[in-house]
PDB file of N, CA, C and O in Angstrom:
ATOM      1  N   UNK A   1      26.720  12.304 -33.782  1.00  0.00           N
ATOM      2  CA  UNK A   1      26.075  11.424 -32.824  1.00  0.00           C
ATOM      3  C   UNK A   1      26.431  11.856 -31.403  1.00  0.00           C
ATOM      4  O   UNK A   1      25.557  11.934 -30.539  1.00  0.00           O
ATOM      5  N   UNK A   2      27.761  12.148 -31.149  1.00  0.00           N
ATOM      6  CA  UNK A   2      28.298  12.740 -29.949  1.00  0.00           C
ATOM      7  C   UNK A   2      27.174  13.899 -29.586  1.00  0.00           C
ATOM      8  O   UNK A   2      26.437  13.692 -28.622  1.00  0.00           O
ATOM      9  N   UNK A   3      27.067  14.878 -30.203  1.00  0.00           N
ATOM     10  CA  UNK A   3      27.089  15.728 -30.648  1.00  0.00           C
ATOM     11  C   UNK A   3      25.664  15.725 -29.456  1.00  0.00           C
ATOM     12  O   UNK A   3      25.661  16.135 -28.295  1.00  0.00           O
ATOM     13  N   UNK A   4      24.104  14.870 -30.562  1.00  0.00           N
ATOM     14  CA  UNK A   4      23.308  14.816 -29.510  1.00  0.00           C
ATOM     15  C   UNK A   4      23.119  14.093 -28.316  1.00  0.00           C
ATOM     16  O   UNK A   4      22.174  14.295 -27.553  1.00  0.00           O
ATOM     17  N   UNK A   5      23.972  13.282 -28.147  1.00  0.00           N
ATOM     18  CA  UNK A   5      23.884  12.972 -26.755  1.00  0.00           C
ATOM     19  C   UNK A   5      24.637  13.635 -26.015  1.00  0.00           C
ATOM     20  O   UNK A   5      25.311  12.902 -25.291  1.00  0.00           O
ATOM     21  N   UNK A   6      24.865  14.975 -25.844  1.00  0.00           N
ATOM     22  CA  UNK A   6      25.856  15.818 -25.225  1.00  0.00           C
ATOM     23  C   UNK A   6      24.804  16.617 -25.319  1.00  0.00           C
ATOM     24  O   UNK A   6      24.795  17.138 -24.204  1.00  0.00           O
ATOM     25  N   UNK A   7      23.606  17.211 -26.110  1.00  0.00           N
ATOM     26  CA  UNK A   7      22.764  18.022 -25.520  1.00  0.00           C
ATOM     27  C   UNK A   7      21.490  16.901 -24.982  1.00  0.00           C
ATOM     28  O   UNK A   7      20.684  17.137 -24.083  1.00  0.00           O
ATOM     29  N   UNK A   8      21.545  16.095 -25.511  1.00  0.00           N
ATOM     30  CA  UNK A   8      20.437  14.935 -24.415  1.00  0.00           C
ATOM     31  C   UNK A   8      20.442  15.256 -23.644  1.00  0.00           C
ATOM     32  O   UNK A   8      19.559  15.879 -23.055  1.00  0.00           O
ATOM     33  N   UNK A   9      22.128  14.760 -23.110  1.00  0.00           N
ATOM     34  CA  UNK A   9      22.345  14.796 -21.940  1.00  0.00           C
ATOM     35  C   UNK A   9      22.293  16.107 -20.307  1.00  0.00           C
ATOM     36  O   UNK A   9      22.196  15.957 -19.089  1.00  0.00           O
ATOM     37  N   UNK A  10      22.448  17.526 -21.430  1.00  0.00           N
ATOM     38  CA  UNK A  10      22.580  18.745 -21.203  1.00  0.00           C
ATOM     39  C   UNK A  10      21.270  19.248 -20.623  1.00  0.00           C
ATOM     40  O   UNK A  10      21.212  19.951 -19.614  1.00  0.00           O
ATOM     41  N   UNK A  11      20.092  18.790 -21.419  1.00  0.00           N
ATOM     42  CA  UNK A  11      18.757  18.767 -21.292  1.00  0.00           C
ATOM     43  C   UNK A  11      17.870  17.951 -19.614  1.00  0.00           C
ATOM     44  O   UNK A  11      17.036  18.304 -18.780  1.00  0.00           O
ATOM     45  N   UNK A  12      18.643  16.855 -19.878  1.00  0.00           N
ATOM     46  CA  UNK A  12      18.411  15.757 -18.725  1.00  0.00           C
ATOM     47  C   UNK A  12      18.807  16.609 -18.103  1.00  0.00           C
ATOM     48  O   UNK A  12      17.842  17.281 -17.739  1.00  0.00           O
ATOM     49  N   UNK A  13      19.882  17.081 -17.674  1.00  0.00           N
ATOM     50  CA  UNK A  13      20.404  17.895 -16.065  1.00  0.00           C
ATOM     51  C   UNK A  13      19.844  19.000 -15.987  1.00  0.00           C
ATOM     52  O   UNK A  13      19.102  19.155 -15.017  1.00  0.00           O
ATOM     53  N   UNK A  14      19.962  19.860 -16.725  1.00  0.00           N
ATOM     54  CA  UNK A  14      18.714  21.342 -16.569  1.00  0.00           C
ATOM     55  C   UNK A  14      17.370  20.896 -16.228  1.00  0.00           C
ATOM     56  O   UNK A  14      16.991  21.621 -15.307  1.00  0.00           O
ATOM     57  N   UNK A  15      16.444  20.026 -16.539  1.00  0.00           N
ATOM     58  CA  UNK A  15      15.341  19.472 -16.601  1.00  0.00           C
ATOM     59  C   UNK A  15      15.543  19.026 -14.906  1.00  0.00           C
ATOM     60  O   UNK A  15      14.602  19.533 -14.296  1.00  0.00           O
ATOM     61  N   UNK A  16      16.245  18.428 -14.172  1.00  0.00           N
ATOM     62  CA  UNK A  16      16.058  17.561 -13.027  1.00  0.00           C
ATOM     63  C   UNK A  16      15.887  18.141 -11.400  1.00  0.00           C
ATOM     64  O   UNK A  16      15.598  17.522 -10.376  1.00  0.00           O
ATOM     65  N   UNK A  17      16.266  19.938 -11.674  1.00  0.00           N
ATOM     66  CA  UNK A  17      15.441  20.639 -10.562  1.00  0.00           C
ATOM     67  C   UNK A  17      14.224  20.820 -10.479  1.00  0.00           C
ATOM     68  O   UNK A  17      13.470  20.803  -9.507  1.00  0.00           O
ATOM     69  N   UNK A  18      13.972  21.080 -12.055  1.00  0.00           N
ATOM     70  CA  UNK A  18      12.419  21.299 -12.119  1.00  0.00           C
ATOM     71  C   UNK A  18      11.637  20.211 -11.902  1.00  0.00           C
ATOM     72  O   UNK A  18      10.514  20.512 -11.496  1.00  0.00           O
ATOM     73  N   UNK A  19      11.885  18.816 -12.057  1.00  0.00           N
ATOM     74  CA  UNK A  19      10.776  17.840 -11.932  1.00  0.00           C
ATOM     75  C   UNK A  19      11.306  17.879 -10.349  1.00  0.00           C
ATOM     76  O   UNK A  19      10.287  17.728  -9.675  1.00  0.00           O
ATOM     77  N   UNK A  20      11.930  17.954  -9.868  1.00  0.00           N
ATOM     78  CA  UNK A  20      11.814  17.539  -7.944  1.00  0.00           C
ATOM     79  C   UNK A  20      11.292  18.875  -7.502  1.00  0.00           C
ATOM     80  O   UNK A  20      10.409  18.823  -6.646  1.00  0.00           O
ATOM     81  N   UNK A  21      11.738  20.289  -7.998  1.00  0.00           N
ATOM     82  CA  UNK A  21      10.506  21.250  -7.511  1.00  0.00           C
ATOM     83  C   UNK A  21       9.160  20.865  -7.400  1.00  0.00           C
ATOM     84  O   UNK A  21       8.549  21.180  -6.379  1.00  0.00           O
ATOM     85  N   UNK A  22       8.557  20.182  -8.364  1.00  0.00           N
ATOM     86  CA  UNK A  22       7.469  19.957  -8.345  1.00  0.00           C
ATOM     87  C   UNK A  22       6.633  18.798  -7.246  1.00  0.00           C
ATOM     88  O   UNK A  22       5.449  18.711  -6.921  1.00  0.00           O
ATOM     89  N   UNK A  23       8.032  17.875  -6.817  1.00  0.00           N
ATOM     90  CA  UNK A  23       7.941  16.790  -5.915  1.00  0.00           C
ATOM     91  C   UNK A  23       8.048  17.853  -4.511  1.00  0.00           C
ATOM     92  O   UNK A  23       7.309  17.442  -3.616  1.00  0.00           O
ATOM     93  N   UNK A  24       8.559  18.704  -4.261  1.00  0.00           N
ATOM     94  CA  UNK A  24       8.270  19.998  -3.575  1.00  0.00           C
ATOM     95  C   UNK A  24       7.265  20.759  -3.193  1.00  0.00           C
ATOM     96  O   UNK A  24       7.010  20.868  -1.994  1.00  0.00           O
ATOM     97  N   UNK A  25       6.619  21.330  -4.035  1.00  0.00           N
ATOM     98  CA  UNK A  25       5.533  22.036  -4.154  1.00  0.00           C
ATOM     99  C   UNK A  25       4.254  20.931  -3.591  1.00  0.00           C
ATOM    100  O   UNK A  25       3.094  21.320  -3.451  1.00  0.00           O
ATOM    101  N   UNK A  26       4.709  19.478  -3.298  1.00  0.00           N
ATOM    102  CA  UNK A  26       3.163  18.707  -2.666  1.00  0.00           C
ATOM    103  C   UNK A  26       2.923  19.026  -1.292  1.00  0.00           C
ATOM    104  O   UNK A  26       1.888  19.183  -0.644  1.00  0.00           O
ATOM    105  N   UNK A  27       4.518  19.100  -0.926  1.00  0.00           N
ATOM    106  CA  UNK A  27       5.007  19.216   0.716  1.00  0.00           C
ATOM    107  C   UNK A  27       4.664  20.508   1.332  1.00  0.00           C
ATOM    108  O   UNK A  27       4.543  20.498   2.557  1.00  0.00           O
ATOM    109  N   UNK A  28       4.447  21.854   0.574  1.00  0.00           N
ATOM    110  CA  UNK A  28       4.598  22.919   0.927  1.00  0.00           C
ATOM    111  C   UNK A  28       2.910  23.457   1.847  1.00  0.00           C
ATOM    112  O   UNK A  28       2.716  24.274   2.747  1.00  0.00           O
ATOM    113  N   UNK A  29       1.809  22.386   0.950  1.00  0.00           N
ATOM    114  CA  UNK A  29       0.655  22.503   1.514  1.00  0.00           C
ATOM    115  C   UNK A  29       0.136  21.381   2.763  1.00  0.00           C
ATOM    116  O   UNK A  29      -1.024  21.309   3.167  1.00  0.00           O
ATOM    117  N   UNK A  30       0.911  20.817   3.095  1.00  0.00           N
ATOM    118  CA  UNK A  30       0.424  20.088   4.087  1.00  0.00           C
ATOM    119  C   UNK A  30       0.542  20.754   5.092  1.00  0.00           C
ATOM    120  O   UNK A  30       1.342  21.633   5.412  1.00  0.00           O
ATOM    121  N   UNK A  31      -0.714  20.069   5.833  1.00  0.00           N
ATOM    122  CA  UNK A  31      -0.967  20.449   7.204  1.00  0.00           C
ATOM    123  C   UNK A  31       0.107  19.844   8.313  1.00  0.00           C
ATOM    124  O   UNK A  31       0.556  18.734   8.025  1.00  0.00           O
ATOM    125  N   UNK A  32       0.622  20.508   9.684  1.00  0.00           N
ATOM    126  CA  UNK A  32       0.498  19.611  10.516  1.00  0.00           C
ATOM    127  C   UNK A  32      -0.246  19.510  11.382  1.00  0.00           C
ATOM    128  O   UNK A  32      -1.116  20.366  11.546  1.00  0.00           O
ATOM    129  N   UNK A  33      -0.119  18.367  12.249  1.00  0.00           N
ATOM    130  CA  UNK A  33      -0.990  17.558  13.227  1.00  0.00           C
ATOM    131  C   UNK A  33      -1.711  18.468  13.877  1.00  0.00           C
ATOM    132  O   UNK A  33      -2.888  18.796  13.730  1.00  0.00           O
ATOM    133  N   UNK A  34      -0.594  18.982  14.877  1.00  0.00           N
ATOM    134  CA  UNK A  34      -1.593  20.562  15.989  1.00  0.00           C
ATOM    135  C   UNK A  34      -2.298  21.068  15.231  1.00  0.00           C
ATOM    136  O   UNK A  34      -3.445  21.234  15.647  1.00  0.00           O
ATOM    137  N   UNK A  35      -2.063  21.442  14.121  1.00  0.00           N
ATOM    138  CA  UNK A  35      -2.950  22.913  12.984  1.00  0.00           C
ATOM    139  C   UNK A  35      -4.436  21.410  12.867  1.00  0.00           C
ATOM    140  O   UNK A  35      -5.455  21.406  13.557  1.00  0.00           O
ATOM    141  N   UNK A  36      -4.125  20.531  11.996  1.00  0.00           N
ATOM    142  CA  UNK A  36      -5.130  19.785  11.769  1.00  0.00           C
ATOM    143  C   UNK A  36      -6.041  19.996  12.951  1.00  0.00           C
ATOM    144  O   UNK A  36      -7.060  20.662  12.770  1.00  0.00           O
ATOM    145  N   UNK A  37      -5.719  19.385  14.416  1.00  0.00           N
ATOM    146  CA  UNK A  37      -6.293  19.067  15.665  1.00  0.00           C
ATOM    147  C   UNK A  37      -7.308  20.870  15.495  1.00  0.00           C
ATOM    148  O   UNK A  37      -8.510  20.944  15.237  1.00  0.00           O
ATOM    149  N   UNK A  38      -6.406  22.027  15.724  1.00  0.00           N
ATOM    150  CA  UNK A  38      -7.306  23.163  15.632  1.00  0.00           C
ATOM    151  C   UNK A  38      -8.630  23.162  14.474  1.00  0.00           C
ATOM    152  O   UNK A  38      -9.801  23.346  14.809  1.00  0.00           O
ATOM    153  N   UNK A  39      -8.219  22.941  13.206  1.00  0.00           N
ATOM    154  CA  UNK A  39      -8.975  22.724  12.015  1.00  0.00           C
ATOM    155  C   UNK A  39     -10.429  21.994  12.494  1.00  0.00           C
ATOM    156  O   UNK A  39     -11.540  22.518  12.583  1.00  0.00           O
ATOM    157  N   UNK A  40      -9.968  20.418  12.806  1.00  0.00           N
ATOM    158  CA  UNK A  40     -11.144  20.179  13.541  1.00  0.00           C
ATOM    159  C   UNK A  40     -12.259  20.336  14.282  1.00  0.00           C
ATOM    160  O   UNK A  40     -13.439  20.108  14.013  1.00  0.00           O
ATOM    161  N   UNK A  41     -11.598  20.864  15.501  1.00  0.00           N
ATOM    162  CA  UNK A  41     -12.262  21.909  16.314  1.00  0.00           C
ATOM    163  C   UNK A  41     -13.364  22.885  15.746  1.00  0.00           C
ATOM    164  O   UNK A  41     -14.527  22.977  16.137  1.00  0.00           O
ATOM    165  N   UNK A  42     -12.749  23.589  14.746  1.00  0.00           N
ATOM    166  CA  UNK A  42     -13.175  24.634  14.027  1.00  0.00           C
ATOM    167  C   UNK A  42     -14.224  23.805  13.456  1.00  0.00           C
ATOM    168  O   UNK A  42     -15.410  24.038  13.693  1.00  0.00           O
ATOM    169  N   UNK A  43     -13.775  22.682  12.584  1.00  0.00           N
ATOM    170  CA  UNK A  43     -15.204  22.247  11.971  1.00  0.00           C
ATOM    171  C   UNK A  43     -16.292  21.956  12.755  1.00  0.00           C
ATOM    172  O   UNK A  43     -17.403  22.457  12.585  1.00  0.00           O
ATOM    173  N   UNK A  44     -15.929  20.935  13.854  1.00  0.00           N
ATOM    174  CA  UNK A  44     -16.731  20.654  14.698  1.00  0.00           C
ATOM    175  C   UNK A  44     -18.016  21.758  15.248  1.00  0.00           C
ATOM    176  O   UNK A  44     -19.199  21.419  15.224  1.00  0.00           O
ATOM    177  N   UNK A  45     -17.760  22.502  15.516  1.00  0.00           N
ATOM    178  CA  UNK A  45     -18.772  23.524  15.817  1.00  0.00           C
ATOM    179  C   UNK A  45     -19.483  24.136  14.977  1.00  0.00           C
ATOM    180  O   UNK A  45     -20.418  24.846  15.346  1.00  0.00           O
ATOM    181  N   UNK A  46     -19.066  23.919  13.313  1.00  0.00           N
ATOM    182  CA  UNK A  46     -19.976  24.291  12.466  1.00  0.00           C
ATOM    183  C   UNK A  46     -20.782  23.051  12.290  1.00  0.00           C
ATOM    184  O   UNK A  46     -21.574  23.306  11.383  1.00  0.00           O
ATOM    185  N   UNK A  47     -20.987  21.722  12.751  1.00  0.00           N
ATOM    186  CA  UNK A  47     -21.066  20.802  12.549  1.00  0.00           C
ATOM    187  C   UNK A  47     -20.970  19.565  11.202  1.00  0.00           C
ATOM    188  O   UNK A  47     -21.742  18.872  10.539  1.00  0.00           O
ATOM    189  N   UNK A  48     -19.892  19.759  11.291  1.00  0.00           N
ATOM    190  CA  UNK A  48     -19.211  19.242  10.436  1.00  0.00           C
ATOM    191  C   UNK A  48     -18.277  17.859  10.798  1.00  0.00           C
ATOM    192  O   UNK A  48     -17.453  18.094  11.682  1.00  0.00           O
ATOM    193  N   UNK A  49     -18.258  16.683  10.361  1.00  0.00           N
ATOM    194  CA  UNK A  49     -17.325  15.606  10.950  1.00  0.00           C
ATOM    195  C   UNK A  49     -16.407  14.684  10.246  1.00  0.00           C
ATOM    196  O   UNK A  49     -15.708  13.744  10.624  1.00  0.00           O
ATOM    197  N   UNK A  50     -16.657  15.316   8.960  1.00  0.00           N
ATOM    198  CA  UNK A  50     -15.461  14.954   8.342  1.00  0.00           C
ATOM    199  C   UNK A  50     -14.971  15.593   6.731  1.00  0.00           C
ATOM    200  O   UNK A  50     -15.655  16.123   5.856  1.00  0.00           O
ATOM    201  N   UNK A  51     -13.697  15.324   6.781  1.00  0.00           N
ATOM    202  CA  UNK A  51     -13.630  16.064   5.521  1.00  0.00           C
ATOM    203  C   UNK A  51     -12.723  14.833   4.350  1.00  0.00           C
ATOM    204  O   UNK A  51     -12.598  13.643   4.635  1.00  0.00           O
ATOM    205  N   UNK A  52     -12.119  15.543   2.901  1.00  0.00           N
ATOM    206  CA  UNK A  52     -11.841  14.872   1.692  1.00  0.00           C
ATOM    207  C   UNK A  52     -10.247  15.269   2.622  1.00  0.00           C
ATOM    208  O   UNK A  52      -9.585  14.579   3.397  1.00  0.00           O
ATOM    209  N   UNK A  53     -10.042  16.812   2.064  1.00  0.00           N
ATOM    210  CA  UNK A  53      -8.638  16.571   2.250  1.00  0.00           C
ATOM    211  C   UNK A  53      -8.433  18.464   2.726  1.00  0.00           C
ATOM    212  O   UNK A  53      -9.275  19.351   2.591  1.00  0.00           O
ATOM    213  N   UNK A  54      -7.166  18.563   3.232  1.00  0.00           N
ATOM    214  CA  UNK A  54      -7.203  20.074   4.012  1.00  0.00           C
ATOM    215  C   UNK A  54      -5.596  20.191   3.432  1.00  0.00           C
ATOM    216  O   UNK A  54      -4.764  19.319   3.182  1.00  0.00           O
ATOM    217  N   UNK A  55      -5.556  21.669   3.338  1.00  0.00           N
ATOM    218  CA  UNK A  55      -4.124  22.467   2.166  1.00  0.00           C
ATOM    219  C   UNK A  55      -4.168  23.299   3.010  1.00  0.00           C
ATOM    220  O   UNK A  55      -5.146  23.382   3.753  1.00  0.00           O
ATOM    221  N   UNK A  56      -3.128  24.110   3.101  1.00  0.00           N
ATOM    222  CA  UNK A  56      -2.940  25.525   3.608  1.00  0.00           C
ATOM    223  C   UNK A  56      -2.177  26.281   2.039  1.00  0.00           C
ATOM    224  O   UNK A  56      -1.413  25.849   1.176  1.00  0.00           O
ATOM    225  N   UNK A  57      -2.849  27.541   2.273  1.00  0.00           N
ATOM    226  CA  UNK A  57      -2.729  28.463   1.290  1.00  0.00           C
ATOM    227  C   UNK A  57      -2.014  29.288   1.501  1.00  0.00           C
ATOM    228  O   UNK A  57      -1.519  29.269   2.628  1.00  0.00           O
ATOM    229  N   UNK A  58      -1.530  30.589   0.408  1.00  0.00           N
ATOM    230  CA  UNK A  58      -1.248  31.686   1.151  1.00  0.00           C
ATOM    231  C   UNK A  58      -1.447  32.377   2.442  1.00  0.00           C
ATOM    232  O   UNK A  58      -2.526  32.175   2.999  1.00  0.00           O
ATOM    233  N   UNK A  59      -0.719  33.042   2.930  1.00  0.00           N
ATOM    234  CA  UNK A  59      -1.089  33.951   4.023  1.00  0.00           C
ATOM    235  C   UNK A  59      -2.125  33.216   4.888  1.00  0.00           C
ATOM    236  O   UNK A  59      -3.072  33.777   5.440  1.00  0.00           O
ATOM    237  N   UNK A  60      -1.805  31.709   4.959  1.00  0.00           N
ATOM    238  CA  UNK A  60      -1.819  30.771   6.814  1.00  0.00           C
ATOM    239  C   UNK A  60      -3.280  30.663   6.009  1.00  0.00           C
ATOM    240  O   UNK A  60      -3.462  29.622   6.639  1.00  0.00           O
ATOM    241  N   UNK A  61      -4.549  30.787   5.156  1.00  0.00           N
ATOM    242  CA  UNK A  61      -5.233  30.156   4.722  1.00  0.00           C
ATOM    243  C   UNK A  61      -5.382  28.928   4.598  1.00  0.00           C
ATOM    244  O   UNK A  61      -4.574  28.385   3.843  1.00  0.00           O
ATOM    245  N   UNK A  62      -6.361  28.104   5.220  1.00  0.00           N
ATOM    246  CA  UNK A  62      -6.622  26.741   5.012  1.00  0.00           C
ATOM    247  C   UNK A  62      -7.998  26.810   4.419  1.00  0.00           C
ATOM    248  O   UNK A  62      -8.936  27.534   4.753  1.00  0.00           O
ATOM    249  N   UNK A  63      -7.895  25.520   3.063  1.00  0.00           N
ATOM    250  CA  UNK A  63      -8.784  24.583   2.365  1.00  0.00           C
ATOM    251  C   UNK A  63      -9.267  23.891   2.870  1.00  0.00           C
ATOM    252  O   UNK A  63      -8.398  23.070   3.161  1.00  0.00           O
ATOM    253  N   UNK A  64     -10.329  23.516   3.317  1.00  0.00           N
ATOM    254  CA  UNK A  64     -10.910  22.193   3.221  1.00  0.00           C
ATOM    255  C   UNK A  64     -11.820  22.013   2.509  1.00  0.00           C
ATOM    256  O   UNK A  64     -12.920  22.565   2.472  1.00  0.00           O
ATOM    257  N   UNK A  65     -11.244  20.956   1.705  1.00  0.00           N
ATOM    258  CA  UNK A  65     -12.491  19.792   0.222  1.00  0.00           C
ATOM    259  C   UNK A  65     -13.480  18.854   0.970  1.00  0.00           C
ATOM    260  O   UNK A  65     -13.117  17.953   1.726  1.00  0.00           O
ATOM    261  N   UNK A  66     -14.504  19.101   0.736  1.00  0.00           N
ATOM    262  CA  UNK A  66     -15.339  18.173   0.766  1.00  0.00           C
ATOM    263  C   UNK A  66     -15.857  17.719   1.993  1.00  0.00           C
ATOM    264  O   UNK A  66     -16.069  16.517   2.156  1.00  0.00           O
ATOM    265  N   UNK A  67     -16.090  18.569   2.899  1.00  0.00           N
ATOM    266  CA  UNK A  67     -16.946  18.792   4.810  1.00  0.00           C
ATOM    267  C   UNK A  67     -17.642  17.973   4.563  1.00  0.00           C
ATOM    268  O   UNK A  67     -17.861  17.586   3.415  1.00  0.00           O
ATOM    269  N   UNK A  68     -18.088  17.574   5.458  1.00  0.00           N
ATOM    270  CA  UNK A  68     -19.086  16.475   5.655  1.00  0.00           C
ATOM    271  C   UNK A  68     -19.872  17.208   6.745  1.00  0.00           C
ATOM    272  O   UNK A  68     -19.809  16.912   7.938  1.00  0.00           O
ATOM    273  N   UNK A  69     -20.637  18.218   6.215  1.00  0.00           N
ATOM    274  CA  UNK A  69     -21.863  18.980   7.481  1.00  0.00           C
ATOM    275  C   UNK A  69     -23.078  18.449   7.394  1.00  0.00           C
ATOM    276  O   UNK A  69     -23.412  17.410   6.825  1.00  0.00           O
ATOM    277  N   UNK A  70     -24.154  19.728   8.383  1.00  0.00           N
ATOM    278  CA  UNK A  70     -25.003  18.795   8.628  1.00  0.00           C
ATOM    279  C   UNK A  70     -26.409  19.573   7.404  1.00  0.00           C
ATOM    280  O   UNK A  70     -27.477  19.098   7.016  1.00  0.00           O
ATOM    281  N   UNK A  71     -25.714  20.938   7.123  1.00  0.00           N
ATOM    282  CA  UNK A  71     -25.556  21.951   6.165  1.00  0.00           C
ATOM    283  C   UNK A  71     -25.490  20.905   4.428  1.00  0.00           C
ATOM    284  O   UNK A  71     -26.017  21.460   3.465  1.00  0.00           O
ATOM    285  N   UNK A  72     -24.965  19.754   4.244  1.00  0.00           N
ATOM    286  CA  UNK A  72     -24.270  18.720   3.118  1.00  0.00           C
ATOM    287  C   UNK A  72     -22.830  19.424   3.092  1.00  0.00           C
ATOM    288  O   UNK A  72     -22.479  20.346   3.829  1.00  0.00           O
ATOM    289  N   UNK A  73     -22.068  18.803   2.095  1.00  0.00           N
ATOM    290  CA  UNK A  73     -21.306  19.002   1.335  1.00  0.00           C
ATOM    291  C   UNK A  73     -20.836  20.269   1.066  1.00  0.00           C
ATOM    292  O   UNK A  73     -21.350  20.872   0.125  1.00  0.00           O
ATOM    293  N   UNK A  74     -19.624  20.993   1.953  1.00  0.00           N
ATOM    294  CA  UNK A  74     -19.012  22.294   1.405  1.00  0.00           C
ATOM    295  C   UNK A  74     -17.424  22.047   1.464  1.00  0.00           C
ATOM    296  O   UNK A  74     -16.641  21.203   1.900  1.00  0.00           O
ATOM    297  N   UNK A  75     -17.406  23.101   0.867  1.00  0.00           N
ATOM    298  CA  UNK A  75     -15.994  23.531   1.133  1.00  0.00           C
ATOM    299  C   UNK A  75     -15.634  24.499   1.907  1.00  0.00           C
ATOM    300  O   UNK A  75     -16.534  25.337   1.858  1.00  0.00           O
ATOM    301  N   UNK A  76     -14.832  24.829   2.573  1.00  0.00           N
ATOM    302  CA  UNK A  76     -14.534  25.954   3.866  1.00  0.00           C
ATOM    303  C   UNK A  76     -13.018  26.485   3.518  1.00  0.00           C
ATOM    304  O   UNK A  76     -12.056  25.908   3.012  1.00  0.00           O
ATOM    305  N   UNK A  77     -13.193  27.743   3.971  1.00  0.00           N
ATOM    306  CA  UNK A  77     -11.893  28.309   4.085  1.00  0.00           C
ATOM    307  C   UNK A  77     -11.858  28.770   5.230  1.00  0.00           C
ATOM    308  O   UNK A  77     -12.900  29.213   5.714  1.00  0.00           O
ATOM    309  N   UNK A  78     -10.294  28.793   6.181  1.00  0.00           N
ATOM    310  CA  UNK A  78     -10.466  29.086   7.653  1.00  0.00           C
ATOM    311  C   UNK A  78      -8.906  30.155   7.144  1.00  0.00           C
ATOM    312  O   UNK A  78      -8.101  29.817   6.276  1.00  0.00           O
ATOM    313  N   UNK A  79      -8.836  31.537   8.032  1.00  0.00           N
ATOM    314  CA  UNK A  79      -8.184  32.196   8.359  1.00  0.00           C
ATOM    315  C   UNK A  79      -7.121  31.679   9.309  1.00  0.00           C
ATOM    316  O   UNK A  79      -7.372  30.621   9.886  1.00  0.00           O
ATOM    317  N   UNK A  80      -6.132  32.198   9.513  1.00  0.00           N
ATOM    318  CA  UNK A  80      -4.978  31.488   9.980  1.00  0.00           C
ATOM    319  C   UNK A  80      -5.233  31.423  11.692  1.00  0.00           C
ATOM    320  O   UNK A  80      -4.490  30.937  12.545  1.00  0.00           O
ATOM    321  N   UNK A  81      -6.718  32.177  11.879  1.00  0.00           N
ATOM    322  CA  UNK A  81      -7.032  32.154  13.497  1.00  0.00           C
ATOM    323  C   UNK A  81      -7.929  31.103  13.631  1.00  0.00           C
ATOM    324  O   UNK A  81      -8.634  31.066  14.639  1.00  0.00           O
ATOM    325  N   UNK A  82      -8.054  29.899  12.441  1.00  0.00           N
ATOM    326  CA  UNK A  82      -9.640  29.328  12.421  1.00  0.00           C
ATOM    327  C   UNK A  82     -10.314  30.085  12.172  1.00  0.00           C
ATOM    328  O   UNK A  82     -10.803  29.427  11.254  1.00  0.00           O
ATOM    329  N   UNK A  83     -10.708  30.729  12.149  1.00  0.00           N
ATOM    330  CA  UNK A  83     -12.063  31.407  12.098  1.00  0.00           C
ATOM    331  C   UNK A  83     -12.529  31.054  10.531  1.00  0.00           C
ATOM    332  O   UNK A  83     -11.644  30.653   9.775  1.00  0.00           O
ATOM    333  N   UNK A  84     -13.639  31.166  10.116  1.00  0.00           N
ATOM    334  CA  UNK A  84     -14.720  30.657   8.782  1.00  0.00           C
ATOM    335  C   UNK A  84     -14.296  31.984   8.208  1.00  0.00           C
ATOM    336  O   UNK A  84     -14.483  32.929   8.975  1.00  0.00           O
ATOM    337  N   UNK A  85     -13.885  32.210   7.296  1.00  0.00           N
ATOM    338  CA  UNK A  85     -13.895  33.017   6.072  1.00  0.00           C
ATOM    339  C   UNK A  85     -14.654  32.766   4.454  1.00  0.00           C
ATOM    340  O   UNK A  85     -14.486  33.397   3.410  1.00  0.00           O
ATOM    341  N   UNK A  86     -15.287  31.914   4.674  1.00  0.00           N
ATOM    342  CA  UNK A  86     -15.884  31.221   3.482  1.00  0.00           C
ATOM    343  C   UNK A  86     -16.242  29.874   3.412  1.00  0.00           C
ATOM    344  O   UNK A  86     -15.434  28.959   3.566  1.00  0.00           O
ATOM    345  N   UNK A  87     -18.274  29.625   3.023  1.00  0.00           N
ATOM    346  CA  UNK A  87     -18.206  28.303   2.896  1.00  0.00           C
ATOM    347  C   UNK A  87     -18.955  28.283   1.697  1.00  0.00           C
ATOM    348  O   UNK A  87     -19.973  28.965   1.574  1.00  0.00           O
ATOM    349  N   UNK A  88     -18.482  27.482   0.728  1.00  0.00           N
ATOM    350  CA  UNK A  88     -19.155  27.038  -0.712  1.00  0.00           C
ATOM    351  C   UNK A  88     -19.894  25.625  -0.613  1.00  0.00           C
ATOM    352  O   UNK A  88     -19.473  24.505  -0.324  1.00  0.00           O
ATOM    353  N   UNK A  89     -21.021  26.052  -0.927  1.00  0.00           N
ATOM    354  CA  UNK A  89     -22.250  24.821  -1.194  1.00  0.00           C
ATOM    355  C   UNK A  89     -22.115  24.443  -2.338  1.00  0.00           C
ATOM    356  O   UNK A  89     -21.932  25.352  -3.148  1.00  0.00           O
ATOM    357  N   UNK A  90     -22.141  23.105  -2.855  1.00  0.00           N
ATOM    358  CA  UNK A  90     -22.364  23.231  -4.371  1.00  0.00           C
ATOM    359  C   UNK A  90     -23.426  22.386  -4.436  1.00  0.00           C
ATOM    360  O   UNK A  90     -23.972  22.163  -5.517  1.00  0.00           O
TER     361      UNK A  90
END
């Protein structure tokens, strides 16, 4: 009986970096404020005025879900200068 609650327990503590890595990995894609404020900008002139939600990716890549253009409904990818690198219609 000892026995398994001594690897229960063994299990529980190896296990408890990995679930807060993952509480980690939400933080790593957020935007901040200034970058957002640029993002905007950027949309704005494609005419676009609102979006779902914005990630940054690898190599200073930003997501944005769900634009609200005048184009409908895309998704955009902006280069770490703003600039449009990709827009998906669906």
């Amino acid at each position: 009986m000892m026995r398994v609650i001594g690897v229960a327990l063994v299990l529980a503590i190896g296990a408890a970096p990995f679930a807060f890595a993952a509480d980690d990995d939400d933080n790593d894609d957020k935007v901040p404020a200034a970058e957002v404020t640029k993002i905007e900008e950027s949309l704005s002139t494609l005419g676009c005025s609102g979006y779902e939600s914005i990630k940054k990716e690898e190599q200073g890549v930003y997501e944005i879900d769900d634009a609200k253009c005048k184009m409908g409904t895309v998704d955009i990818k902006l280069d770490k200068d703003y600039t449009v690198i990709l827009i998906s219609r669906y």
